[in-house]
C-alpha positions as CSV (number, residue, x, y, z in Angstrom):
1,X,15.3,-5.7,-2.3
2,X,11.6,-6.5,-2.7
3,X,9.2,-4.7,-4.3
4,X,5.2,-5.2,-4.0
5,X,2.7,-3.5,-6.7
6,X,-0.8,-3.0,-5.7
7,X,-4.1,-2.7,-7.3
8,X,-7.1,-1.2,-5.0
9,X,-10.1,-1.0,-6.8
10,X,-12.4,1.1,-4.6
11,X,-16.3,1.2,-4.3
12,X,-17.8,4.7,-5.9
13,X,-18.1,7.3,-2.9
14,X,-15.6,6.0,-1.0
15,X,-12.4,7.8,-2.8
16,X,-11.4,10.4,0.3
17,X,-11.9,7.5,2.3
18,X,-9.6,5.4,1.3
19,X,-6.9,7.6,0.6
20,X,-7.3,9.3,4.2
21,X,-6.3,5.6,5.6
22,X,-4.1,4.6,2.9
23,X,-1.4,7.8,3.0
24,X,-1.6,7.7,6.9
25,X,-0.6,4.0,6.4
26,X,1.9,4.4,4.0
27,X,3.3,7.4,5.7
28,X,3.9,5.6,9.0
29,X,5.4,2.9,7.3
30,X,8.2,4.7,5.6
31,X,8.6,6.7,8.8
32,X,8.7,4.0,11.5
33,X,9.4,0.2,9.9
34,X,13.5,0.7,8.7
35,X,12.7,-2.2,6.5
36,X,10.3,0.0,4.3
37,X,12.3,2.4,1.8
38,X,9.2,3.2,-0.4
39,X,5.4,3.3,0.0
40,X,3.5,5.1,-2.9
41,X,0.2,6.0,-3.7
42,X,-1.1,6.2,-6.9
43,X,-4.0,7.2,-8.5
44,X,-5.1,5.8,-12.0
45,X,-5.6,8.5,-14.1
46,X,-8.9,7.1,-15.9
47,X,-10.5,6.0,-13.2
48,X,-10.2,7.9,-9.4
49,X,-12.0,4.8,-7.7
50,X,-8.4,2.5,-8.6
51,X,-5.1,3.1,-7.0
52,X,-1.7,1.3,-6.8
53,X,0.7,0.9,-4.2
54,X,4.5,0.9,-4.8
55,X,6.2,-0.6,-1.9
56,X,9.4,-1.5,-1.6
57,X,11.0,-3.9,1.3
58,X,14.7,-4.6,2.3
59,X,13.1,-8.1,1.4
60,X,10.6,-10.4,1.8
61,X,10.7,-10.4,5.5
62,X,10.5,-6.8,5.7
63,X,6.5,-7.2,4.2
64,X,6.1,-9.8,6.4
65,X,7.1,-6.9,9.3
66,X,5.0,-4.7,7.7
67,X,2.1,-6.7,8.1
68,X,2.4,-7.2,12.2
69,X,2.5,-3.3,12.8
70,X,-0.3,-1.1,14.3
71,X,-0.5,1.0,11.3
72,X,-1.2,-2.0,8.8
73,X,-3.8,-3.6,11.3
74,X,-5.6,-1.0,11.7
75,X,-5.6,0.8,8.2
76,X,-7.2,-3.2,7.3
77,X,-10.1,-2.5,9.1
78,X,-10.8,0.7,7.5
79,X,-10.8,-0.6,4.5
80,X,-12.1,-3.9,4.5
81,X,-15.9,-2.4,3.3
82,X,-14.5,-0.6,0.9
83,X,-11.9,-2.2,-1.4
84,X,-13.6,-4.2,-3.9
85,X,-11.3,-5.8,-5.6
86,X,-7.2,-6.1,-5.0
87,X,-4.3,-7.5,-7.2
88,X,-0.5,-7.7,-6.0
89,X,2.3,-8.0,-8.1
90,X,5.2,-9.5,-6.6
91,X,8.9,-8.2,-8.1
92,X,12.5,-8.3,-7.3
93,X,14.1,-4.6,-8.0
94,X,16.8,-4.8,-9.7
95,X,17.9,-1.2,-9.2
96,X,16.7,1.9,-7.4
97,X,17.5,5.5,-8.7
């Protein structure tokens, strides 16, 4: 399995935003790509403006599937004014509980 950890650093004001497109993405991807077994949101708790995404992927491929559906497209263009900054973590998971 794959696993991808990411950092969204979002601009001040646009907190509900964000998280309005980001759990409707992540929902739909658990729900409707059989690739995705996990899809997080997290919210660092000393600053509300950063949040990480757990994601994990049958494999690589899988994120590459991920990144072709309707949900992901257009969850990109809701937030491409408002994420300021983003880091991704690549991992292998070793094993799930």
């Amino acid at each position: 399995m794959f696993c991808i950890i990411v950092k969204n650093e979002v601009k001040v004001g646009c907190r509900e935003q964000y998280l309005s497109i980001m759990k409707a993405n992540a929902k739909a991807s658990v729900l409707h790509e059989p690739e995705c077994f996990a899809f997080d949101v997290l919210e660092d708790q000393k600053n509300d403006h950063h949040f990480y995404l757990y994601e994990i992927y049958a494999n690589e491929s899988g994120l590459a599937l991920h990144k072709e559906t309707h949900h992901y497209l257009e969850s990109r263009k809701g937030l491409a004014d408002i994420v300021e900054n983003v880091t991704v973590i690549r991992c292998d998971v070793i094993e799930r509980n």
